[in-house]
N, C-alpha and C positions, 0 to 999 in steps of 0.2 A: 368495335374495339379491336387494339393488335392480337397480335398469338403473343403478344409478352406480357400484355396487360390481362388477357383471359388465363394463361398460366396464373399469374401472381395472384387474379381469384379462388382459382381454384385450389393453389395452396395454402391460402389460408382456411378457406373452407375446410379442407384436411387437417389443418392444422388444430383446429376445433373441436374436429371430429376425433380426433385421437386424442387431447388432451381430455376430453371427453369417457373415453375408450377404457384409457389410464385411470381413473377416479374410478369408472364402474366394477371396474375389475380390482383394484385394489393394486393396480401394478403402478411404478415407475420405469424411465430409462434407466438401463446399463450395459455398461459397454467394455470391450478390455480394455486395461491401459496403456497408456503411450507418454513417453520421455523424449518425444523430439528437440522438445522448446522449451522454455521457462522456468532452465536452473535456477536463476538468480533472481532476489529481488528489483521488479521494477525502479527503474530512475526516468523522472518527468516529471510533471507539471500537472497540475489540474488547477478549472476555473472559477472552481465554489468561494474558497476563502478570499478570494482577492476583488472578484466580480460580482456575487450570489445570482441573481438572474439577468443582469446589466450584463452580458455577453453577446460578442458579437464576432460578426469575422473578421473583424480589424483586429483588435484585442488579441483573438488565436494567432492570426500570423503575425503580429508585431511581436509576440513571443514567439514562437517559432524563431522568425530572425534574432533576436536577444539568447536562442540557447544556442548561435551559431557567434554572436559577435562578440558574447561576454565568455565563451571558452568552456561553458558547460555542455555542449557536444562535444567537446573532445576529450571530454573524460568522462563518458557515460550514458548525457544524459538524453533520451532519446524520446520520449510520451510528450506528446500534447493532447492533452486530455478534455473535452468539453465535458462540463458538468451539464445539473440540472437547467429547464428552458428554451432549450433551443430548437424545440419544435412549435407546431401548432397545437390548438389546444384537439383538435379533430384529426381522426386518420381522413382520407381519401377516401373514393368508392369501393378503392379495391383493399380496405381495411392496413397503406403502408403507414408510417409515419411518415410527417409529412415538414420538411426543416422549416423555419420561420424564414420567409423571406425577406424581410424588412430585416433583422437580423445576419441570414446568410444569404444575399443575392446569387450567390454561385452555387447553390446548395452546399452539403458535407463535402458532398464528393470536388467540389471546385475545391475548396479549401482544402481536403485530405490531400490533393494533388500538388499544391503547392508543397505542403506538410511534406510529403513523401520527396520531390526535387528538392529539398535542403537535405535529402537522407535523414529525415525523421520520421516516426510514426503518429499517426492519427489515433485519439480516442474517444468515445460516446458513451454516454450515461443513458440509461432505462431501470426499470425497475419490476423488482417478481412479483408487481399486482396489477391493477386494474391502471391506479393511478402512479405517476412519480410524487417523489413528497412536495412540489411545487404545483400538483394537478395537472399536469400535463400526461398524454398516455400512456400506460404502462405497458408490459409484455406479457402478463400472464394471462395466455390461452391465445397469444400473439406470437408466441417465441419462434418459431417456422419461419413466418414469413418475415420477421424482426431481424432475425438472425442475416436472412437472406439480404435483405436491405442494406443491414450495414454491411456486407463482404463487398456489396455490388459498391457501395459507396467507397470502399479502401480502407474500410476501418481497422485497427490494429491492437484494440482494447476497450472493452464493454464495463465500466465500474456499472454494476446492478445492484440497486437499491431495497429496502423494506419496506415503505411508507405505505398507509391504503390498502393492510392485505385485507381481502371480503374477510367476515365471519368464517365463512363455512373451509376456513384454508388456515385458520387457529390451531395454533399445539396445543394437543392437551399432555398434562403433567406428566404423563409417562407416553412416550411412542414405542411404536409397535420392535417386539422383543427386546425394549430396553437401549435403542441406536439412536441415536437423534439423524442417524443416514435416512432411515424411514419413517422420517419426521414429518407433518405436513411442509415445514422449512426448508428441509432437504429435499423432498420433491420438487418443490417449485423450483431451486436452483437447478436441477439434474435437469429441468426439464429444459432450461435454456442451454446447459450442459452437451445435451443429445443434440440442438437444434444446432447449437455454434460446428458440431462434430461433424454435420453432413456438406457444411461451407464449402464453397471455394479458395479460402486464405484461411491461416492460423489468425483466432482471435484470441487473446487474452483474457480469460474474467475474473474481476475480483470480485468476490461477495462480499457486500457492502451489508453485512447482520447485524450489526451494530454490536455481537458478540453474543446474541441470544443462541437459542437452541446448542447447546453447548458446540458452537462452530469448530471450534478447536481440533474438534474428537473424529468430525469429518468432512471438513472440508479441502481438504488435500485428495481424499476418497474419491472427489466427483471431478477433480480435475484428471486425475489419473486411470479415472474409468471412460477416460475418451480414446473413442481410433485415430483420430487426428492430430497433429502438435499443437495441444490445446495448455493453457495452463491456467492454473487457478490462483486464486490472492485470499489465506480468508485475512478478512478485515473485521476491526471491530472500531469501530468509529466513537470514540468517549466525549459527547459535547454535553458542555455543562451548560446550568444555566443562572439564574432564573430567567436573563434578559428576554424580551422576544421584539421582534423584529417585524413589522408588518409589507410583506410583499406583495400587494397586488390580490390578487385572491384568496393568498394562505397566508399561516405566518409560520416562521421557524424559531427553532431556541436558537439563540446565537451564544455562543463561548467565546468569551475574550482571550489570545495567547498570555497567560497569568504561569507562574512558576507553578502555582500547584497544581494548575493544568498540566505539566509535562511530569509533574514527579506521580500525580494519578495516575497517566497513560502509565509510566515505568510499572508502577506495582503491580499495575493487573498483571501486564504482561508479563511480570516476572515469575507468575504462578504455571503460564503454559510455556517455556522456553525449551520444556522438552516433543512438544508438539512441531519445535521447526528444522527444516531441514528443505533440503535441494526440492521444489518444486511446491513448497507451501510453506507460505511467511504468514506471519500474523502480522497486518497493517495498523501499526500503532496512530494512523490518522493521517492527512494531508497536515505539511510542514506549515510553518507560524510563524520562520524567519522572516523579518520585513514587516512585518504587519502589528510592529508597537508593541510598547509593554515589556519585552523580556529586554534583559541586558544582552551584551554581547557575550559574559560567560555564560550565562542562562541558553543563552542561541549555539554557543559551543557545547553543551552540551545535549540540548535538543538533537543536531545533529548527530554527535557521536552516538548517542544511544540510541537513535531508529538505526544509525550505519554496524554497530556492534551488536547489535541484536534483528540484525539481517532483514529489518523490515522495507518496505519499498518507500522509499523517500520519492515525495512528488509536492516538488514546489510549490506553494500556496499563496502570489502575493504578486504583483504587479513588477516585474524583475527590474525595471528600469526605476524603482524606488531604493533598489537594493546602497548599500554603503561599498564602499572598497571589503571593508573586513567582514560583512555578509556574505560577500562573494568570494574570499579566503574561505571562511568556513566551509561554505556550500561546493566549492570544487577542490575541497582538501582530496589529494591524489591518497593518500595513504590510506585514511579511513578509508572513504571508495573503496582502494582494491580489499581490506577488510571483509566489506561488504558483499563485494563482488565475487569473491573468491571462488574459484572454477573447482577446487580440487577437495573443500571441506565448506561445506553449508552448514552448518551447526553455528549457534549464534555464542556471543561469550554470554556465560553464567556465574553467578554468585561465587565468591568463597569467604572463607576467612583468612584474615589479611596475616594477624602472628595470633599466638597463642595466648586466650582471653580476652581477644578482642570483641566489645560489644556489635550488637546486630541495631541494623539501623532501618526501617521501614521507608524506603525501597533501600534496600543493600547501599553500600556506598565502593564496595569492591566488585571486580570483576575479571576472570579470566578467560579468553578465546584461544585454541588453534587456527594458525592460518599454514597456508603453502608455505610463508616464509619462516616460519616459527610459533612462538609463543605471545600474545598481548595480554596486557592488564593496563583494564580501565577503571578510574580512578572517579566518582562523582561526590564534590563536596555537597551534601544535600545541605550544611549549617548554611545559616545569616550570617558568618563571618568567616573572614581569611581562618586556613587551619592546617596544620601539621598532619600529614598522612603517611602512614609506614605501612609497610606490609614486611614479610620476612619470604625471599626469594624460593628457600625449600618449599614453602606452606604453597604455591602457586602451583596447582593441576599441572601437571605436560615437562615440567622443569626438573632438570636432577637435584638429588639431594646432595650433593656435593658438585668441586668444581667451579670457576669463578664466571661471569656472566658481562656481557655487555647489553648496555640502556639504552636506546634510541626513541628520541620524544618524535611521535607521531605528526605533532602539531608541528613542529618547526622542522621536521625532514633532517635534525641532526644527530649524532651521537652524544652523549654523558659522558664525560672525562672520567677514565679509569675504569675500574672492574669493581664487581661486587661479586663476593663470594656466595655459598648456596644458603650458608647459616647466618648470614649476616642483614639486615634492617633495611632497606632502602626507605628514605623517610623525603616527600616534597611538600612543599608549603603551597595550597589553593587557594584561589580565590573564592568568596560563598558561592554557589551555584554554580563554579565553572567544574570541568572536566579535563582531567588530566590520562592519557594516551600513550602507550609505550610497545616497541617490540623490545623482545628482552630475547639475547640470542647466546650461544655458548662463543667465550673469551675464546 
C-alpha cells in the first residue's frame, strides 16, 4: 500500500475511535466561531428534483454550461449541487466513498474540475447516519475521513441528510439542559461540523433536518462554532405526500410542485423569520420552477418569497426545459440583490397593510430593509384576480409623513407620481401572483 493510502486508513480508524470517544464521555465538538464566508444565502442548482437518482456526469456539466449560457452566473448563481446516488453502494478498503463509475467516469473530482474552470462551484450530498435516504453510504462515524475526500475532491458544498439515523442516535423528548445544540441531532451535525473545520478548502453545510429537533434554535450555532470559513444552511425540507415512488432499492415520498405546497413552505417559515440573519438561512426547499403544475404567477411568487425571505434558492429542474419567462423570473436582478444583500440579512416580515385589515394564513403583506431602502411584498394567496392596498405610514422603516416614490421590482420601473405617507396605495393581482416594490423617499 502507499503512504497516502496507509494514512487515509489510519484516519479513519481515528476517526471511529474518537467518534467513539465522544459518546463515551458524553462530549461533542466545539469550536470558536468564524465569519469568513457564507453571509449570504446560497444560489445554485441541486439534482434531486429534476433527476432523483437518474444522475450522471453529463447532466452535472450540461448544467453547469446552462448556468453560463442562460445568464444565471452572471447574476449569482454559482452551486452545482449533486444530490443523492452517486456513489457506490460500498466504501473501499480504506473505508472512502467511492463515486459510481458507470455514472461519473472521471470521478467528482474530474467533474468538480470542469465545475470550478467555468468559475463555479462543486457540491455533494451525504448524510448524518449510517445510510443516505436512497441507501447509499452515510457519514456518521465517517465524517474525518468524508470530509477529507470531498476537500481532496474540490468540493465546495456538502447538503447532509436525516434518513437511516440507528436507534441508539434518537432524540429523546427533552435534550440535555433543555438545547436541542445537545441533542443527539445536533451532535451528529457538530460532528461533521469539527470534521469539514480541520479541511483543506472551505465547505459549505446545509443541514438537511427536515426542521426536526427544533433546527431553527441552533443551527446557525454549529456553523459559527467553526475555526475555519465554514457556513451553515439550516434547512427544513417540507415534502408532502402521499405519492411514493419506487427507486430501485428504496422508495421515497414524492411531492408534486402544487400551490399549496408553496403557501405551506410560506407558513412554517413564517413562524422562525426571526431566526434569520447573515450566516443562517432557513432553506424553504429546492425550487419547483419548471417542473409542472404551478402557473407562472404561482412560480412568481415561489421565487420571490424564498428571495425575500433570504432563503437559498437552488434550482430544481432540468434548466433547458425552462420557458423564456421562468428564466425572467429566476434571473430577476432586483429580487437577487434583495436576497443578496451584503449590508442587511434580515429577511422581510409580516405587517399590517392599513388599519383593520384582516390576517390571512400565510400573511399576504410583507416589509424588508434593504441597502437600497424599503420593500413591500405583496402575495395574493386568493383564487382570484384582487385589489390590494396597504397604507404607506403603516409600513416598518418608512416616515410617517412626506411623499414617496414606487418602483415595481418586476419590471425594473418607476409608478408615475408620488404617494404621500397617509395616503393608500392600492394594485390589482393576479390569484397566486406577487407583487414587489422598492418604495423610496420623493
Amino acid at each position: 500500500m502507499t503512504q497516502h493510502l496507509v494514512a487515509l486508513f489510519r484516519m479513519n480508524v481515528l476517526n471511529v475511535i474518537l467518534v467513539a470517544a465522544s459518546l463515551v464521555l458524553g462530549q461533542a465538538p466545539t469550536d470558536p466561531p468564524s465569519k469568513e464566508t457564507g453571509r449570504l444565502p446560497a444560489l445554485g442548482w441541486n439534482s434531486w428534483n429534476a433527476y432523483r437518482c437518474d444522475i450522471n456526469e453529463y447532466k452535472v456539466l450540461a448544467t453547469a454550461h446552462q448556468f453560463v449560457s442562460l445568464g444565471l452566473k452572471d447574476v449569482g448563481y454559482e452551486y452545482i449541487n449533486i444530490d443523492d446516488c452517486w456513489s457506490m453502494m460500498s466504501r473501499d478498503i480504506f473505508g472512502r466513498i467511492v463515486p459510481d463509475p458507470n455514472k461519473f467516469p472521471n470521478g467528482i473530482s474530474g467533474v468538480a474540475n470542469q465545475v470550478h474552470g467555468l468559475g463555479l462551484k462543486m457540491g455533494i450530498y451525504s448524510d448524518a447516519a449510517t445510510k443516505t435516504c436512497a441507501g447509499f453510504p452515510g457519514s456518521l462515524g465517517s465524517e474525518v475521513i468524508d470530509a477529507t475526500t470531498f476537500a481532496s475532491w474540490g468540493i465546495d458544498y456538502l447538503k447532509y441528510d436525516n434518513c437511516n439515523v440507528p436507534s441508539n442516535w434518537a432524540d429523546s423528548s427533552s435534550p440535555p439542559g433543555g438545547d436541542w445544540y445537545n441533542s443527539n441531532s445536533g451532535i451528529r451535525y457538530r460532528q461533521m461540523t469539527a470534521a469539514l473545520a480541520d479541511v483543506s478548502r472551505p465547505i459549505q453545510l446545509d443541514i438537511c433536518i427536515w426542521g426536526t429537533a427544533q433546527v431553527w434554535t441552533w443551527g446557525a450555532r454549529v456553523v459559527l462554532n467553526l475555526p475555519e470559513p465554514l457556513r451553515i444552511v439550516v434547512t427544513k425540507n417540507y415534502y408532502l405526500g402521499p405519492f411514493v415512488e419506487d427507486v430501485g432499492r428504496f422508495q421515497v415520498m414524492l411531492h408534486f410542485p402544487t400551490w399549496s405546497y408553496i403557501m405551506d413552505i410560506i407558513n412554517i417559515n413564517v413562524a422562525h423569520l426571526d431566526t434569520i440573519d447573515f450566516f443562517g438561512h432557513n432553506d424553504m426547499d429546492m425550487m419547483e420552477i419548471g417542473n409542472g403544475n404551478l402557473t407562472i404567477p404561482e412560480e412568481r411568487t415561489h421565487f420571490a418569497a424564498w428571495a425575500f425571505f433570504k432563503s437559498p434558492i437552488l434550482l430544481g429542474t432540468d434548466l433547458g426545459n425552462l420557458s423564456s419567462e421562468e428564466i425572467a423570473i429566476i434571473t430577476n436582478k432586483e429580487l437577487l440583490v434583495f436576497s443578496q444583500d451584503d449590508t442587511i440579512g434580515t429577511p422581510a416580515k409580516p405587517f399590517t397593510p392599513f388599519s383593520g385589515a384582516s390576517t390571512t394564513s400565510p400573511p399576504d403583506y410583507y416589509s424588508g430593509a434593504s441597502s437600497k431602502s424599503t420593500h413591500v411584498f405583496i402575495i395574493n394567496t386568493g383564487s382570484s384576480r384582487a385589489n390590494k392596498k396597504f397604507t404607506l405610514s403603516n409600513v416598518p422603516g418608512l416616515r410617517t409623513s412626506g411623499n414617496f416614490k414606487i418602483h415595481d421590482m418586476w419590471t425594473g420601473s418607476d409608478l408615475s407620481g408620488t404617494v404621500s405617507a397617509g395616503s393608500n396605495f392600492t394594485v390589482s393581482i393576479q390569484a397566486h401572483d406577487t407583487a414587489a416594490y422598492l418604495i423610496t423617499k420623493a
